[in-house]
mmCIF file of the N, C-alpha and C atoms, coordinates in Angstrom:
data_MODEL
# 
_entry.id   MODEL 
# 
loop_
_atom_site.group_PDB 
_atom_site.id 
_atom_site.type_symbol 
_atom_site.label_atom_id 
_atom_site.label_alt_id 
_atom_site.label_comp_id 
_atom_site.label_asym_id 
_atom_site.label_entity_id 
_atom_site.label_seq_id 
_atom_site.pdbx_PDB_ins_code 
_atom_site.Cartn_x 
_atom_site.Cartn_y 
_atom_site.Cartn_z 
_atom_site.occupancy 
_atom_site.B_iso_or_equiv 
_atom_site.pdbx_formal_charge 
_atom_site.auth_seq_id 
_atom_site.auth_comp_id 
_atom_site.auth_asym_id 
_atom_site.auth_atom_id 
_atom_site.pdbx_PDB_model_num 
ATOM 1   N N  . UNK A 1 1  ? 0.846   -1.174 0.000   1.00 0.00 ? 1  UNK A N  1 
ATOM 2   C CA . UNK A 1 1  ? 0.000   0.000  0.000   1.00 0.00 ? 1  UNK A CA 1 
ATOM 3   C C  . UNK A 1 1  ? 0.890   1.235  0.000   1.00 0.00 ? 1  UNK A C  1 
ATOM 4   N N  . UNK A 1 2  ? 0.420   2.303  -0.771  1.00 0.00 ? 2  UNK A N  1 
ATOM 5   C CA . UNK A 1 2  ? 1.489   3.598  -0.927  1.00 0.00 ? 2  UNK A CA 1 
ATOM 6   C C  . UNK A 1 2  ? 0.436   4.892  0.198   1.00 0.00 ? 2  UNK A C  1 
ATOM 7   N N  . UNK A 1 3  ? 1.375   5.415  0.347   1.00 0.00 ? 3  UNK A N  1 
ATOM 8   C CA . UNK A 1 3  ? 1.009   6.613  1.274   1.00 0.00 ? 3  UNK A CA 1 
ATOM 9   C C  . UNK A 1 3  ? -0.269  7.303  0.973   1.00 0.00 ? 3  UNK A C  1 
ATOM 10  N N  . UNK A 1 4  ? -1.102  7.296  1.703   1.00 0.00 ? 4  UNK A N  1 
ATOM 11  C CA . UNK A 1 4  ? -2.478  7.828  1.179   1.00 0.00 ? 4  UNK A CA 1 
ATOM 12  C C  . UNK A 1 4  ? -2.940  9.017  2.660   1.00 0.00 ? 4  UNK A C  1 
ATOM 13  N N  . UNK A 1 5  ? -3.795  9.698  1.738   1.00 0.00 ? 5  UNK A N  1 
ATOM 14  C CA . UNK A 1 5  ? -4.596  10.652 2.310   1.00 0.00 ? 5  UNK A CA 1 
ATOM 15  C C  . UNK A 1 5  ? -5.697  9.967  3.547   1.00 0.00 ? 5  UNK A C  1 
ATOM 16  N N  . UNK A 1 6  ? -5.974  10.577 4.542   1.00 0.00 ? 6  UNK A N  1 
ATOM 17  C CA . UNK A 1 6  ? -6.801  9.643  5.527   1.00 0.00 ? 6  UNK A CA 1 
ATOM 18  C C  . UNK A 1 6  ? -8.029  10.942 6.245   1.00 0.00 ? 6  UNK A C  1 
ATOM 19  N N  . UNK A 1 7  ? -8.818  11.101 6.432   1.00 0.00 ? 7  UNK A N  1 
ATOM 20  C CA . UNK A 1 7  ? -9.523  11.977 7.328   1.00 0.00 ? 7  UNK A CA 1 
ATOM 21  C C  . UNK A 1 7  ? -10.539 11.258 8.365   1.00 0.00 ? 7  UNK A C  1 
ATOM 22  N N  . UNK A 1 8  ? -9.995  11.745 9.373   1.00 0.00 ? 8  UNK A N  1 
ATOM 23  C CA . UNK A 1 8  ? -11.223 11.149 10.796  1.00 0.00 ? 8  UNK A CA 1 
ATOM 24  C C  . UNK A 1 8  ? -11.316 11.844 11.171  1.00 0.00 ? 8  UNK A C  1 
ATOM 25  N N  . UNK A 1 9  ? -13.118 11.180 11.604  1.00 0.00 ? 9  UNK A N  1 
ATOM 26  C CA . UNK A 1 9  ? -13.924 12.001 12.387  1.00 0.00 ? 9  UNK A CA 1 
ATOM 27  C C  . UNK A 1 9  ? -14.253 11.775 13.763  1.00 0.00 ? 9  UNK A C  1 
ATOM 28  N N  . UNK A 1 10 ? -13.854 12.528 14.600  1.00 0.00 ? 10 UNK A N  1 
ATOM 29  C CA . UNK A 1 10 ? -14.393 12.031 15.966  1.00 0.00 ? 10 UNK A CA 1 
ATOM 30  C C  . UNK A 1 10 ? -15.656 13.056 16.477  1.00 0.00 ? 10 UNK A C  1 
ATOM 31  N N  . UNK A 1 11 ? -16.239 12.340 17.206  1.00 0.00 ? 11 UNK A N  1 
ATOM 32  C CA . UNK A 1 11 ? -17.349 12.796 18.060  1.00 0.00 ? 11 UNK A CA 1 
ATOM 33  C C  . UNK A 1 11 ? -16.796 13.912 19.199  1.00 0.00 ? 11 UNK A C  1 
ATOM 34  N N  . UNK A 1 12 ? -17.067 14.794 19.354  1.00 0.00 ? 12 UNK A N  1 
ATOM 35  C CA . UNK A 1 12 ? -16.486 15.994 20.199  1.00 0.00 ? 12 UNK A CA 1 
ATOM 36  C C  . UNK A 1 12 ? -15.315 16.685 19.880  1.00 0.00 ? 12 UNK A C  1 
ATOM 37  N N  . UNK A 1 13 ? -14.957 17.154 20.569  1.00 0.00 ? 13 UNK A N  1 
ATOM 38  C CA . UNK A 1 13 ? -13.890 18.330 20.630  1.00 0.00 ? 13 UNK A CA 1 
ATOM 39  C C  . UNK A 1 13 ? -13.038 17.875 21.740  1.00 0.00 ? 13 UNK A C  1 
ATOM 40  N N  . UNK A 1 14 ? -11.346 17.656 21.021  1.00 0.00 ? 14 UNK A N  1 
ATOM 41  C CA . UNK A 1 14 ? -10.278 16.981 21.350  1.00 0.00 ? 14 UNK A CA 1 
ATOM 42  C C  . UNK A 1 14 ? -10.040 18.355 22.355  1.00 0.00 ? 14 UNK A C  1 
ATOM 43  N N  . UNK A 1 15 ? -9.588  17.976 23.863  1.00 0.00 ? 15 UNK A N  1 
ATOM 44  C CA . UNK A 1 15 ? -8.486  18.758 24.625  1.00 0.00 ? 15 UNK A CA 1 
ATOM 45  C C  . UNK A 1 15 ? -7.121  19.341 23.843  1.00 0.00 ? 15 UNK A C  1 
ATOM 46  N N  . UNK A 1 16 ? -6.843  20.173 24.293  1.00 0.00 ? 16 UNK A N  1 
ATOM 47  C CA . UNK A 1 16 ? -5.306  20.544 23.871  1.00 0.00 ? 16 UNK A CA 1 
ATOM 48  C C  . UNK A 1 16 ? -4.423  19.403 24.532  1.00 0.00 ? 16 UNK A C  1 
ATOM 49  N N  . UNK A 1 17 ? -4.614  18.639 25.803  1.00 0.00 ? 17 UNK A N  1 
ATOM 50  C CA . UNK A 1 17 ? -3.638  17.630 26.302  1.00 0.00 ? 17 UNK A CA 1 
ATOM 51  C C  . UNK A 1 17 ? -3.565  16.703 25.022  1.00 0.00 ? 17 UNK A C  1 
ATOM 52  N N  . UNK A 1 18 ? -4.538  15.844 24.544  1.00 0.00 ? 18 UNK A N  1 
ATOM 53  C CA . UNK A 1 18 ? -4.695  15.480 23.239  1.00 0.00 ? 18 UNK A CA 1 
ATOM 54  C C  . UNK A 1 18 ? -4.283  15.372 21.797  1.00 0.00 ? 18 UNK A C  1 
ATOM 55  N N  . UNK A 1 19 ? -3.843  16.749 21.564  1.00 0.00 ? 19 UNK A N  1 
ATOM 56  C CA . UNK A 1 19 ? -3.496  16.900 20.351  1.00 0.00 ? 19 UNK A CA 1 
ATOM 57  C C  . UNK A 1 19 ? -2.380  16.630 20.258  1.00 0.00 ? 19 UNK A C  1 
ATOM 58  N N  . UNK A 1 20 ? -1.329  16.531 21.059  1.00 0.00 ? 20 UNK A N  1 
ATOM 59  C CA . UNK A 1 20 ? -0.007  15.942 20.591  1.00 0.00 ? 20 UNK A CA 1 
ATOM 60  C C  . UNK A 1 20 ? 0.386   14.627 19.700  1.00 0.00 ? 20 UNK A C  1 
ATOM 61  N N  . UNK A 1 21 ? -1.040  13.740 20.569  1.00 0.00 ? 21 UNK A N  1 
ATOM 62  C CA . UNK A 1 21 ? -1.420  12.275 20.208  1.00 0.00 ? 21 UNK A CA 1 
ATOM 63  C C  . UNK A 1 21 ? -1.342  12.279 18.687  1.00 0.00 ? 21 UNK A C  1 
ATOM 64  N N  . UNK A 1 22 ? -1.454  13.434 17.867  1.00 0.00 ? 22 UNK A N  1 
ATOM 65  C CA . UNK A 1 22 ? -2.233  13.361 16.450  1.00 0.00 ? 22 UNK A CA 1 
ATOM 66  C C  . UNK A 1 22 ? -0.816  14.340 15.755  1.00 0.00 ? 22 UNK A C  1 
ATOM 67  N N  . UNK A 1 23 ? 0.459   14.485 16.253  1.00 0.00 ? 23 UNK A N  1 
ATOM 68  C CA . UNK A 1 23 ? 1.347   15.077 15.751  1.00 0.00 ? 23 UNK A CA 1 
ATOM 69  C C  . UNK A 1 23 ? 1.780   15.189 14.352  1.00 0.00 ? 23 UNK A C  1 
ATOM 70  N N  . UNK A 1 24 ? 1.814   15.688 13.474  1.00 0.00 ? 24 UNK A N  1 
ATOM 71  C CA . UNK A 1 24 ? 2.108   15.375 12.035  1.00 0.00 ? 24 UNK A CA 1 
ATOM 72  C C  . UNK A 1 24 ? 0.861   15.272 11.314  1.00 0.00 ? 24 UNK A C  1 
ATOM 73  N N  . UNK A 1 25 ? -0.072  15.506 12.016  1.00 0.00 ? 25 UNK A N  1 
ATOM 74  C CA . UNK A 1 25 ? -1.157  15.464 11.408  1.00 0.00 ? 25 UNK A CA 1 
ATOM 75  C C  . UNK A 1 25 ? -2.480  17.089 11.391  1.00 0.00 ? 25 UNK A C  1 
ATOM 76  N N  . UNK A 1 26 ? -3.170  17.048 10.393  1.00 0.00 ? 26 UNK A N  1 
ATOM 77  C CA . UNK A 1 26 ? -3.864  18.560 10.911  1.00 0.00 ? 26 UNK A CA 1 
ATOM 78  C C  . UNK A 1 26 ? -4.913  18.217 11.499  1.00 0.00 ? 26 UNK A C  1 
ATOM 79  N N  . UNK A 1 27 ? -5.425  19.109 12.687  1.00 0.00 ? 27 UNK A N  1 
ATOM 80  C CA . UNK A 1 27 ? -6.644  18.846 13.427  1.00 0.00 ? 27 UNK A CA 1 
ATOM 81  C C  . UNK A 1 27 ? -7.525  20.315 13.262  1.00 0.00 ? 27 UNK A C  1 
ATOM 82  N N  . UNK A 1 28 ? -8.532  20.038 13.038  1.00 0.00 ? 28 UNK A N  1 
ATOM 83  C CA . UNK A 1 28 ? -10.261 20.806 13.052  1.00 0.00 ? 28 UNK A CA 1 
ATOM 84  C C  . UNK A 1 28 ? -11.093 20.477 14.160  1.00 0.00 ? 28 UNK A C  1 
ATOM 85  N N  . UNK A 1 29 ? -11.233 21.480 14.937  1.00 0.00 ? 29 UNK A N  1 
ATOM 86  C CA . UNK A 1 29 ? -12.317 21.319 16.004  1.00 0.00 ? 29 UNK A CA 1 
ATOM 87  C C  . UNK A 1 29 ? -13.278 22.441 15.118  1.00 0.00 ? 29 UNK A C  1 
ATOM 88  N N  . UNK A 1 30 ? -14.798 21.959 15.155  1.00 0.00 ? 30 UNK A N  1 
ATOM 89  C CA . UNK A 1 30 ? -16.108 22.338 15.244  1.00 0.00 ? 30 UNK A CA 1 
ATOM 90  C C  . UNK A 1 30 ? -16.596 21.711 16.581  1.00 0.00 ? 30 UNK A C  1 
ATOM 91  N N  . UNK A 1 31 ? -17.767 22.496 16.907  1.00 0.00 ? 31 UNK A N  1 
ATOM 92  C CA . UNK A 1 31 ? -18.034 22.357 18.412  1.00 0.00 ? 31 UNK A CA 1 
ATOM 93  C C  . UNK A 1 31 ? -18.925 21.169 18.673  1.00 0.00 ? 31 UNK A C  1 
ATOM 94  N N  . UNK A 1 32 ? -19.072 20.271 17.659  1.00 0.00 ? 32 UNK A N  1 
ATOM 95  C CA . UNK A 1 32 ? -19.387 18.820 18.151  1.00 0.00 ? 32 UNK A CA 1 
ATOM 96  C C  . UNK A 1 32 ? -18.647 17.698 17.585  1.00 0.00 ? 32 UNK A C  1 
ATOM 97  N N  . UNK A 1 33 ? -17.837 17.949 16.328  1.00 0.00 ? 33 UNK A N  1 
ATOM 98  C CA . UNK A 1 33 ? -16.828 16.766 16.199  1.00 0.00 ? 33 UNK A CA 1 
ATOM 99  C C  . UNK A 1 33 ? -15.287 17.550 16.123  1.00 0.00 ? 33 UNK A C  1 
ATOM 100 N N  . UNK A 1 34 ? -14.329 17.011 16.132  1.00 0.00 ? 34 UNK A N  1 
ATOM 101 C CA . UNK A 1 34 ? -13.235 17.381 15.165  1.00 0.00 ? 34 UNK A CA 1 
ATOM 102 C C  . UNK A 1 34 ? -12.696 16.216 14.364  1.00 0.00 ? 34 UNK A C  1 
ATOM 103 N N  . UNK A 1 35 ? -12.204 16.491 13.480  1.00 0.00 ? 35 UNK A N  1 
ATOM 104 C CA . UNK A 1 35 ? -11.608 16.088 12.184  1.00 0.00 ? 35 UNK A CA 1 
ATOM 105 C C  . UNK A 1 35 ? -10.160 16.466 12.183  1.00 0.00 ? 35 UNK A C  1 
ATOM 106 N N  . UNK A 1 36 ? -9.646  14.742 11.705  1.00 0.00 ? 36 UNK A N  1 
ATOM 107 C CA . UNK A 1 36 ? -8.123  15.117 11.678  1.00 0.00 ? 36 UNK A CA 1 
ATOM 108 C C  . UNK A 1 36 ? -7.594  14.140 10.201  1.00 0.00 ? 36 UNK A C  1 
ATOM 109 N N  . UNK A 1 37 ? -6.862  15.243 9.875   1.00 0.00 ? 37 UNK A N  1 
ATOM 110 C CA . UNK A 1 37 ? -6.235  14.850 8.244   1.00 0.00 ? 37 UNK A CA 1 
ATOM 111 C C  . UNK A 1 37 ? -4.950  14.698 8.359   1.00 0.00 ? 37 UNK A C  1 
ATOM 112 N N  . UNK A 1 38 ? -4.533  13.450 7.574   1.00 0.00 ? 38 UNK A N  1 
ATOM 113 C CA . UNK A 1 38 ? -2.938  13.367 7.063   1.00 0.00 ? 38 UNK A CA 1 
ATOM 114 C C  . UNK A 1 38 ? -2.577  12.032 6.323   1.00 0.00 ? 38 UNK A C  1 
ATOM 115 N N  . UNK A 1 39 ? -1.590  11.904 6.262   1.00 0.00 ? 39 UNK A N  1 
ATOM 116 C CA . UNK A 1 39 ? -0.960  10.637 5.522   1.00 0.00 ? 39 UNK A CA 1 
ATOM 117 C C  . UNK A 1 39 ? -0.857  9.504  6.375   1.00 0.00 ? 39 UNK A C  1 
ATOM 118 N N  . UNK A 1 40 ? -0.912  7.994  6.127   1.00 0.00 ? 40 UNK A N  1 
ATOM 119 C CA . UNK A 1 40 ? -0.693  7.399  6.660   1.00 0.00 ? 40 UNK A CA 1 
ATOM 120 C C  . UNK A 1 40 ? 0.215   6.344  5.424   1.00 0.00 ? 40 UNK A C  1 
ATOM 121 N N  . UNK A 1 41 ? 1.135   5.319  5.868   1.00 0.00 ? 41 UNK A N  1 
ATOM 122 C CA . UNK A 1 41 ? 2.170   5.245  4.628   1.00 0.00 ? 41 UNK A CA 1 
ATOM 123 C C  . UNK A 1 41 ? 1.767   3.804  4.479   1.00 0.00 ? 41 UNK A C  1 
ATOM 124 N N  . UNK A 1 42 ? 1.072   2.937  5.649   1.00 0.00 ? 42 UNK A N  1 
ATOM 125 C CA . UNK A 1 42 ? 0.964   1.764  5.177   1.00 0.00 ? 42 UNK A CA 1 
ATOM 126 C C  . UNK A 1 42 ? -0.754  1.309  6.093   1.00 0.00 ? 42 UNK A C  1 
ATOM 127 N N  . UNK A 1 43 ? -0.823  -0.192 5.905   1.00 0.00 ? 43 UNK A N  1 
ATOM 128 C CA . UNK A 1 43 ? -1.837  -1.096 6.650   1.00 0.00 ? 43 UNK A CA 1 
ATOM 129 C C  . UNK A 1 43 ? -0.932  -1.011 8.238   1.00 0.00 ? 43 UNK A C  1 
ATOM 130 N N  . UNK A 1 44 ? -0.300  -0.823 8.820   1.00 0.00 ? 44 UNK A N  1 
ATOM 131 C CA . UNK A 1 44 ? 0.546   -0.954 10.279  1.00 0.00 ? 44 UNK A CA 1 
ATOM 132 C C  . UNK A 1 44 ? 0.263   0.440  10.452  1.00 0.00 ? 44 UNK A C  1 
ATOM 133 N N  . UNK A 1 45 ? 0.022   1.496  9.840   1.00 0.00 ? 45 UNK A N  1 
ATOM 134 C CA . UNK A 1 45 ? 0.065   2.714  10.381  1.00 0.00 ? 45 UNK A CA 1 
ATOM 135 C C  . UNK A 1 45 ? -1.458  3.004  10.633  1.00 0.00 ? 45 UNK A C  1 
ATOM 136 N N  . UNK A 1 46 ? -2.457  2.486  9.615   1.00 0.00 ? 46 UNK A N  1 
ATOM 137 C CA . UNK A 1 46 ? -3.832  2.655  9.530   1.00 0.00 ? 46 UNK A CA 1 
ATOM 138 C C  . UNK A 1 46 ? -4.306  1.808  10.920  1.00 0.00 ? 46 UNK A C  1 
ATOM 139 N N  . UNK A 1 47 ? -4.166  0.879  11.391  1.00 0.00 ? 47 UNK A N  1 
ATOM 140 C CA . UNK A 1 47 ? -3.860  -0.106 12.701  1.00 0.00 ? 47 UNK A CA 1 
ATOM 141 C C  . UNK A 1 47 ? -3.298  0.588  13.810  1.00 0.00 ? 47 UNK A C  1 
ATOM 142 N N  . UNK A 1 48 ? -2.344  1.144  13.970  1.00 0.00 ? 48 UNK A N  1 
ATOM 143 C CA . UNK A 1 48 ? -1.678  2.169  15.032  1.00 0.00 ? 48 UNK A CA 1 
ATOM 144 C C  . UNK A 1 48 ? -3.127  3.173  15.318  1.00 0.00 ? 48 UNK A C  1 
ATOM 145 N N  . UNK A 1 49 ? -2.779  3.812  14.282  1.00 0.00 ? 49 UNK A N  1 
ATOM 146 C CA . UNK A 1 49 ? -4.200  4.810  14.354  1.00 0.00 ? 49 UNK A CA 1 
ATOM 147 C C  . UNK A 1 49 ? -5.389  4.882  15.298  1.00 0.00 ? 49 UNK A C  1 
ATOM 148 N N  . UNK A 1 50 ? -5.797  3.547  15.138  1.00 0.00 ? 50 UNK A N  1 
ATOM 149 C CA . UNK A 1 50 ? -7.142  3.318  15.308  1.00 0.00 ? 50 UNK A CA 1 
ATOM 150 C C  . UNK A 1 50 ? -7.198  2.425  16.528  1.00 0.00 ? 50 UNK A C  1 
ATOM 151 N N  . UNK A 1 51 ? -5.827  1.667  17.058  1.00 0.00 ? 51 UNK A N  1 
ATOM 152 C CA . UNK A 1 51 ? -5.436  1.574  18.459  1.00 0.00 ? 51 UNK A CA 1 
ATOM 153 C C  . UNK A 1 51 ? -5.031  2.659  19.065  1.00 0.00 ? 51 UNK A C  1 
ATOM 154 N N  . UNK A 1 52 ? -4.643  3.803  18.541  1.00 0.00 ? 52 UNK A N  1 
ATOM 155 C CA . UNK A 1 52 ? -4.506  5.226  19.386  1.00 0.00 ? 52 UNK A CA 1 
ATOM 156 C C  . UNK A 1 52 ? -5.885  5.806  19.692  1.00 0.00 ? 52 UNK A C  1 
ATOM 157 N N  . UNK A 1 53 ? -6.716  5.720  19.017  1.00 0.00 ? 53 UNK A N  1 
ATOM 158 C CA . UNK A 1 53 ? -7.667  6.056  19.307  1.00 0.00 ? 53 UNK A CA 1 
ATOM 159 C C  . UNK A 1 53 ? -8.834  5.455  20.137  1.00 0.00 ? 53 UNK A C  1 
ATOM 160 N N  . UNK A 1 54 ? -8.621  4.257  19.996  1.00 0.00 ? 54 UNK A N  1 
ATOM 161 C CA . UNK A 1 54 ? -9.297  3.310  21.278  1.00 0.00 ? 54 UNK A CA 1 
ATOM 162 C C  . UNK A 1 54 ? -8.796  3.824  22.565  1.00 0.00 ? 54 UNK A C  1 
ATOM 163 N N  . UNK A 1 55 ? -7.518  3.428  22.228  1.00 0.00 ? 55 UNK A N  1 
ATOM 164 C CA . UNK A 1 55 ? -6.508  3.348  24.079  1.00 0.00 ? 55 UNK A CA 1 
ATOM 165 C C  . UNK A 1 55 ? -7.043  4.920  24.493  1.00 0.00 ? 55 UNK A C  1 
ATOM 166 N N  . UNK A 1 56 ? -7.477  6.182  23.591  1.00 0.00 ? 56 UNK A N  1 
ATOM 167 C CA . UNK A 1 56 ? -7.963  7.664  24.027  1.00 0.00 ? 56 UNK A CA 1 
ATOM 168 C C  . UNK A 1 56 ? -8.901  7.366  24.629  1.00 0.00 ? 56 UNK A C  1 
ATOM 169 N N  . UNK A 1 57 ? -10.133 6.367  24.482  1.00 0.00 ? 57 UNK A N  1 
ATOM 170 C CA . UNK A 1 57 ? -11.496 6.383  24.582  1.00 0.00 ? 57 UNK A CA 1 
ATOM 171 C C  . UNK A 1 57 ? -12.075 7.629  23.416  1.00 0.00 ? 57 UNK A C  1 
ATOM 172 N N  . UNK A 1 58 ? -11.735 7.764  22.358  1.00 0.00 ? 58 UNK A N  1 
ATOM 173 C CA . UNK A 1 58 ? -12.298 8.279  21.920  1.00 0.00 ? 58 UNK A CA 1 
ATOM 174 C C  . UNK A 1 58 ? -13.308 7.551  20.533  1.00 0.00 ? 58 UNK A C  1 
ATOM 175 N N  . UNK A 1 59 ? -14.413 8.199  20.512  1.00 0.00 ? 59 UNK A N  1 
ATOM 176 C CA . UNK A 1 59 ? -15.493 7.797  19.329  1.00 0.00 ? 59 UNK A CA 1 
ATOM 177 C C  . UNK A 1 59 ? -15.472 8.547  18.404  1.00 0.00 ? 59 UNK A C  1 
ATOM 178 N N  . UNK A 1 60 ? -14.825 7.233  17.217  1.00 0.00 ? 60 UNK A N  1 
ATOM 179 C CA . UNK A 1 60 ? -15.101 7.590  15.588  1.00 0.00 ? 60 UNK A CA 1 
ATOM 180 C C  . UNK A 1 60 ? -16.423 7.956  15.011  1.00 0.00 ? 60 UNK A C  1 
ATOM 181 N N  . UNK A 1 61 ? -16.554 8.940  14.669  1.00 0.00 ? 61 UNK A N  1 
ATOM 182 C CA . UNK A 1 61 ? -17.769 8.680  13.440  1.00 0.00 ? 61 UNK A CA 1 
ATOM 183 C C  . UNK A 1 61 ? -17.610 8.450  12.075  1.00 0.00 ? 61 UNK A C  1 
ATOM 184 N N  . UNK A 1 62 ? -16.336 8.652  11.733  1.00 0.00 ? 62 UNK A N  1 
ATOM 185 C CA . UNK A 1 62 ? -15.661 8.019  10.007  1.00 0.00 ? 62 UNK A CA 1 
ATOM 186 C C  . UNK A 1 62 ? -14.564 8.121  10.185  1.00 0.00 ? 62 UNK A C  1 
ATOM 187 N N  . UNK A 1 63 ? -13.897 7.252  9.821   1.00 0.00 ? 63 UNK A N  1 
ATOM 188 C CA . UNK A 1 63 ? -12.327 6.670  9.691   1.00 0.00 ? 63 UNK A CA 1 
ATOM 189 C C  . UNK A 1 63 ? -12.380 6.382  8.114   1.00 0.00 ? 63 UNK A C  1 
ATOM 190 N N  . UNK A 1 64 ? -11.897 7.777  6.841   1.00 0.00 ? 64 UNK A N  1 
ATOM 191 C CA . UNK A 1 64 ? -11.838 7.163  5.343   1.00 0.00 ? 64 UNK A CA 1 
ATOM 192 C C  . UNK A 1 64 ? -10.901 7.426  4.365   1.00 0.00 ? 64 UNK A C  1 
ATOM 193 N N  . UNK A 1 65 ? -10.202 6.532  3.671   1.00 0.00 ? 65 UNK A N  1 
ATOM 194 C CA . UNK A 1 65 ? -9.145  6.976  2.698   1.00 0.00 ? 65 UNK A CA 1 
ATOM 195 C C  . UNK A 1 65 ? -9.493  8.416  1.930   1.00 0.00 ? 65 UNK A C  1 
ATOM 196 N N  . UNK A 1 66 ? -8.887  9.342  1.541   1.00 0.00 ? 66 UNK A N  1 
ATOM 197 C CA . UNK A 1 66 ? -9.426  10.433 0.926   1.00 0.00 ? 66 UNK A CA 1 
ATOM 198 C C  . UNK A 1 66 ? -8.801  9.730  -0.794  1.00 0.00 ? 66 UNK A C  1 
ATOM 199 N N  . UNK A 1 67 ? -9.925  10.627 -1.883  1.00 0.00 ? 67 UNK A N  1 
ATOM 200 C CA . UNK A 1 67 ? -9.267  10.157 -3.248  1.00 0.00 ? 67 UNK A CA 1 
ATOM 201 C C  . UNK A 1 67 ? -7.809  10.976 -3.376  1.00 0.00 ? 67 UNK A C  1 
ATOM 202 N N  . UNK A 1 68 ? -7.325  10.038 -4.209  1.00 0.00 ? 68 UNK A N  1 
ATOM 203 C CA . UNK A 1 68 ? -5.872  10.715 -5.124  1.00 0.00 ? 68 UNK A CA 1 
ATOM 204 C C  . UNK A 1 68 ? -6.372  11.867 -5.517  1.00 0.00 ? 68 UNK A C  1 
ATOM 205 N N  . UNK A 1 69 ? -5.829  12.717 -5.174  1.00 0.00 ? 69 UNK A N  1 
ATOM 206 C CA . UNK A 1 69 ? -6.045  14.527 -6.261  1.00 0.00 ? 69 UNK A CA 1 
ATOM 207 C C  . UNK A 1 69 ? -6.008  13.706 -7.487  1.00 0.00 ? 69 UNK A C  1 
ATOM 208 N N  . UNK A 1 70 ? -7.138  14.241 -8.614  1.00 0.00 ? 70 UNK A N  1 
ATOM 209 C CA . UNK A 1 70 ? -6.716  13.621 -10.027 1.00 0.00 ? 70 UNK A CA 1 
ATOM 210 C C  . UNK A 1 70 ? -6.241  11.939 -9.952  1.00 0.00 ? 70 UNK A C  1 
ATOM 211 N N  . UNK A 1 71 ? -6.503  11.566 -9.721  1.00 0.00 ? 71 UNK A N  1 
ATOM 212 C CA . UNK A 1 71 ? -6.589  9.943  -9.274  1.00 0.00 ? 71 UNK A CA 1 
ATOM 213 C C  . UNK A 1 71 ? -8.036  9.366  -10.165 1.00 0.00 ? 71 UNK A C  1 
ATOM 214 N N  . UNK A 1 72 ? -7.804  8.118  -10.379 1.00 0.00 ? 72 UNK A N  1 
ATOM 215 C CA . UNK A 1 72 ? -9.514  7.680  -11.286 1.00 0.00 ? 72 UNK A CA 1 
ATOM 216 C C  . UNK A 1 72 ? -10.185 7.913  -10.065 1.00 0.00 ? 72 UNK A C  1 
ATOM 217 N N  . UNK A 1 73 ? -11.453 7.763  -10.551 1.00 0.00 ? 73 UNK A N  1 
ATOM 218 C CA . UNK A 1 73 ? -12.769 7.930  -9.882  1.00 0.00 ? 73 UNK A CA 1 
ATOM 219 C C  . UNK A 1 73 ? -13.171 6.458  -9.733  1.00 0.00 ? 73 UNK A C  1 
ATOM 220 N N  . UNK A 1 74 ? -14.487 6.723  -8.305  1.00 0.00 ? 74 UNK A N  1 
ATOM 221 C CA . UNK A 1 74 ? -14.362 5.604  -7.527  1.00 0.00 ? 74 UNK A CA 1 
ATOM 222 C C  . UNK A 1 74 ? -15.014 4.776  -9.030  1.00 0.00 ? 74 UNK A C  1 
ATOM 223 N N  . UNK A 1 75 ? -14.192 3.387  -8.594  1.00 0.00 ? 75 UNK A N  1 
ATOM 224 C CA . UNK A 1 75 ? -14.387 2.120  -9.323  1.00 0.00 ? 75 UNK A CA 1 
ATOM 225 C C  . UNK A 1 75 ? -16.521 1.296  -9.588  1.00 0.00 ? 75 UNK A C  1 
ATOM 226 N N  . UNK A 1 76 ? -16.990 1.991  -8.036  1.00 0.00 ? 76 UNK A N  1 
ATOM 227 C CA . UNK A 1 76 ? -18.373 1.582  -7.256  1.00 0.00 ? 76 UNK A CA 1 
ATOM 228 C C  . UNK A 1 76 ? -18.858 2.682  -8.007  1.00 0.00 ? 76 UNK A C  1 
ATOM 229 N N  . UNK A 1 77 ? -18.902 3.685  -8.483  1.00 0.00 ? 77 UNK A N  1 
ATOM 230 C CA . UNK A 1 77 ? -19.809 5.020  -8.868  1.00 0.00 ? 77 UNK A CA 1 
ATOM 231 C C  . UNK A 1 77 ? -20.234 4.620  -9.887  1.00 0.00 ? 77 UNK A C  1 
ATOM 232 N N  . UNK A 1 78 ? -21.767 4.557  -10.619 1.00 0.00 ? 78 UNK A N  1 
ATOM 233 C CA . UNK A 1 78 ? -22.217 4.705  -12.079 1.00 0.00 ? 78 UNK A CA 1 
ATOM 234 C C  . UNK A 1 78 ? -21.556 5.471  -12.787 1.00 0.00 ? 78 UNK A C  1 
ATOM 235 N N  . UNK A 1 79 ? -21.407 4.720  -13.926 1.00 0.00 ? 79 UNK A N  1 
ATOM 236 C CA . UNK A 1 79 ? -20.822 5.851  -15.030 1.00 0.00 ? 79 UNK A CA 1 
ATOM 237 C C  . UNK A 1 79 ? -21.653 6.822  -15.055 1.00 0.00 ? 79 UNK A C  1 
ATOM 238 N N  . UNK A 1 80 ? -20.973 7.665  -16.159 1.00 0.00 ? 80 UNK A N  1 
ATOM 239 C CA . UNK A 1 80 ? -21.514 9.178  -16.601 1.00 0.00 ? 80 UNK A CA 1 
ATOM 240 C C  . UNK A 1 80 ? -22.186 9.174  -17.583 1.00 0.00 ? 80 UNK A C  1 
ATOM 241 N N  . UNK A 1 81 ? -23.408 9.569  -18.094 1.00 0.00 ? 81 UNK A N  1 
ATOM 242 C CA . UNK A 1 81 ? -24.106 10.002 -19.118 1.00 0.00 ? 81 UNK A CA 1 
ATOM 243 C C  . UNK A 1 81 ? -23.404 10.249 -20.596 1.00 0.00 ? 81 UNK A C  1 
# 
């Protein structure tokens, strides 16, 4: 697997103690979820992740690959007219 784009969503608004947890990565607080974007380089890093985020107690509401900029389009989408 090659380095891909990732965005999660969690339920609430991360502490500042918190955010270190997510270093290298960008974080968005809105006042009922925040959202955090970045790269992840393999399947062991996507796994880390998502055991960091357990061991927080924190709740996902989407954990999703983002598309390639200019990358094909999803494979699942109806064609186009």
């Amino acid at each position: 697997m090659a380095e891909a784009n990732y965005e999660i969503r969690i339920k609430g608004r991360l502490s500042d103690a918190l955010l270190p947890a997510f270093e290298g990565m960008a974080v968005t607080t809105e006042p009922a979820e925040t959202t955090v974007y970045g790269a992840l380089t393999d399947q062991a890093s996507v796994r880390e992740l998502l055991a960091k985020l357990e061991s927080l107690g924190l709740e996902v509401v989407e954990f999703r690959r983002l598309p390639e900029p200019g990358g094909d389009p999803d494979p699942a989408a109806p064609p186009s007219p």
